[in-house]
C-alpha positions, 0 to 999 in steps of 0.5 A: 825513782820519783819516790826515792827523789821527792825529798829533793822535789818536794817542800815538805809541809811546816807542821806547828811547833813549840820551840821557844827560840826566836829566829832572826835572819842575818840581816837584823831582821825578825820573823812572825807568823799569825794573822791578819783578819782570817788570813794566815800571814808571814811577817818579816820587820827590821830591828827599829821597824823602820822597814819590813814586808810580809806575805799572805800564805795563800799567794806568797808575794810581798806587801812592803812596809815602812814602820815607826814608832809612836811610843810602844806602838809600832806603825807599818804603813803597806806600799809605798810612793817611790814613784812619786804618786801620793795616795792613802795607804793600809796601816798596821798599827801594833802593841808588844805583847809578851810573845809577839804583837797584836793590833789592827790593819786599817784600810785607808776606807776604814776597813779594820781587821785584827792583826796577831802575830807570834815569832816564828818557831821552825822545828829542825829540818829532816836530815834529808833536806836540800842544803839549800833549804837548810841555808834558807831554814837557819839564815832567811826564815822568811823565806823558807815559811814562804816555799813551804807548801809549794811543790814541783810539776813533774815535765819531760823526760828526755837523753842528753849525752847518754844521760837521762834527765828528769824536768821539774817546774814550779808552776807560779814562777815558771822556774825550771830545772832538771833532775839527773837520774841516770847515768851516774851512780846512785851517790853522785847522783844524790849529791848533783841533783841536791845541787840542781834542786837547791838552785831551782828553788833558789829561782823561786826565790828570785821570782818573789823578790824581783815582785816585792822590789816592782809591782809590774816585775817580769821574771822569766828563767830557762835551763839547758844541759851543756856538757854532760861526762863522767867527770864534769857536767855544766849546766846554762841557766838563763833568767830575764827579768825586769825589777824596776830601774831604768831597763830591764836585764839578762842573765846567762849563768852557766853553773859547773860541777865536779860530778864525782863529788858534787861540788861547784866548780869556779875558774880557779878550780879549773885554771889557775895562772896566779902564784901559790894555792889557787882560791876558791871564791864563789861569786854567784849573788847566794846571799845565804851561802858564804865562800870561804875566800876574800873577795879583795884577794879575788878581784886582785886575781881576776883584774891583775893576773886571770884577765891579762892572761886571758887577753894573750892567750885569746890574742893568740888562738883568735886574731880576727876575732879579738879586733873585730866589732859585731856589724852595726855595733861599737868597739867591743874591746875584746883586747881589753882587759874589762871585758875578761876579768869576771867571764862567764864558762862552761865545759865543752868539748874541745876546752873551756868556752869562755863569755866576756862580761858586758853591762847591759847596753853592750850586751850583744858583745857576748854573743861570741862564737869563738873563746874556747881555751883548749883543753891541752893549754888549761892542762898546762895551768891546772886549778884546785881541783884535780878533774879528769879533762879530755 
């Protein structure tokens, strides 16, 4: 079985390559690799250089730049003094050449080091890679050199549901998540693990971005299985992080899926308590995945007709609770509508329990006990997808 999987657990190395096209990320901005005295580094700087970022090979995190141009010459100043302390910092200082760039890394000491630098060229995927890592190679190759190489610790081994689970981490961010590897058939099981190993990695990709944004960053990421049937499965992924800003932040996302196909699962794909088909709109901040549904028809949904709904509904099932304030805390507002139009969910098994959605300084509002919506009133208002519920 670990063989069979390790396409989806492992990375597999970058091997060098002469494709002659030059990769760019949705953004504008553009891919190098080369080096910067002895070191092997990624490079990554916005169209008129005016910002970018690259990465030592060796350890993966971020140095941000800040560039301009001094005629043909691109400046790149490493670090920055957005917390106001001014102090002398590294310079790249770079001349275009025919296939890239080259120049020095001048330290504020004096120290220089010769910089070369060449478009990144990836060669295509394996077709057995994670659709994750495909997203990654096409629309953020900066990202994608930076997972090359890094792999998976294999963890425990353990039951849940009738289901065994395989956990895998990856030892620099600490991200975890498992692999499903019996319980279902060999094809459902190919098609939720590229899922689960898809968002692993893109937790590894939080980590490295929450350090480029703050120095003393703080990222921590746990997982837990939920609800685990033949038709449904749900999954919490838990992540607290502090990337600067004025506090730090949690993050409790529950992921669904429909475990014949594979595919995620939104609300409306479950529930749906609008006129006409039911969208489909994934909100879930993969800025390398695009959802097939305006976000305008999305929000008009959730806030005009998901979230009054919601409200009645709950009103109904949980009196006391929908009025009641934690001990020590001020009016939740569970009546309201804010608090319901953008819930968090998961299967369980008696009905969907939902999580109203707090900002941070409220946040001991979440923590609800109740909010379930039994399986036979969602029936009542099936979604997109047609699911075997209880």
């Amino acid at each position: 079985m670990f063989k069979g999987l390790f396409r989806l657990t492992g990375i597999v190395v970058l091997v060098c390559s002469t494709f002659p096209t030059v990769l760019w990320a949705d953004s504008g901005k553009q891919t190098y690799t080369g080096m910067l005295g002895k070191m092997p580094i990624v490079l990554e700087v916005s169209a008129d250089g005016s910002e970018g970022r690259y990465f030592y090979q060796k350890y993966r995190k971020d140095l941000v730049l800040s560039g301009t141009k001094e005629g043909e010459t691109l400046v790149l100043e490493e670090g920055d003094h957005r917390y106001g302390e001014y102090k002398p910092l590294p310079t790249i200082r770079l001349q275009p050449e025919s296939n890239g760039w080259s120049g020095e890394w001048v330290s504020p000491k004096g120290k220089v080091l010769k910089v070369q630098l060449q478009p990144a060229n990836l060669p295509p995927v394996p077709a057995d890679t994670l659709p994750y890592l495909v997203r990654l190679h096409d629309k953020a190759p900066y990202e994608y050199l930076r997972l090359q190489g890094m792999k998976l610790i294999q963890g425990k081994t353990e039951t849940f549901m009738g289901y065994t689970l395989q956990w895998w981490s990856e030892p620099q961010s600490n991200a975890e998540l498992f692999e499903v590897i019996s319980g279902y058939s060999a094809e459902e099981r190919q098609r939720i693990n590229q899922q689960l190993m898809g968002r692993l990695w893109r937790e590894v990709v939080g980590y490295y971005g929450c350090f480029a944004n703050y120095a003393d960053a703080y990222y921590s990421q746990i997982s837990q299985p939920l609800w685990m049937t033949p038709s449904v499965m749900s999954v919490r992924v838990s992540t607290e992080y502090f990337c600067g800003g004025a506090y730090p932040d949690q993050v409790n996302d529950s992921i669904n899926f429909d475990t014949k196909t594979g595919k995620s699962l939104t609300l409306e794909d479950v529930l749906w308590v609008g006129q006409g088909k039911p969208l489909h709109y994934e909100e879930n901040y993969d800025v390398y995945n695009s959802s097939s549904e305006s976000s305008t028809a999305y929000s008009d949904y959730r806030n005009k007709e998901l979230a009054p709904w919601l409200v009645a509904q709950l009103l109904k099932l949980y009196p006391t609770e929908m009025t009641t304030t934690p001990e020590g805390e001020n009016d939740c507002g569970y009546n309201d509508d804010y608090p319901w139009h953008y819930p968090g969910w998961y299967f369980t098994e008696k009905g969907i329990k939902l999580e109203p959605s707090f900002p941070h300084v409220a946040a001991v509002c979440q923590n609800i006990g109740w909010g379930v919506l039994p399986y036979n009133l969602v029936k009542q208002h099936p979604g997109g997808v047609a699911l075997q519920l209880p």
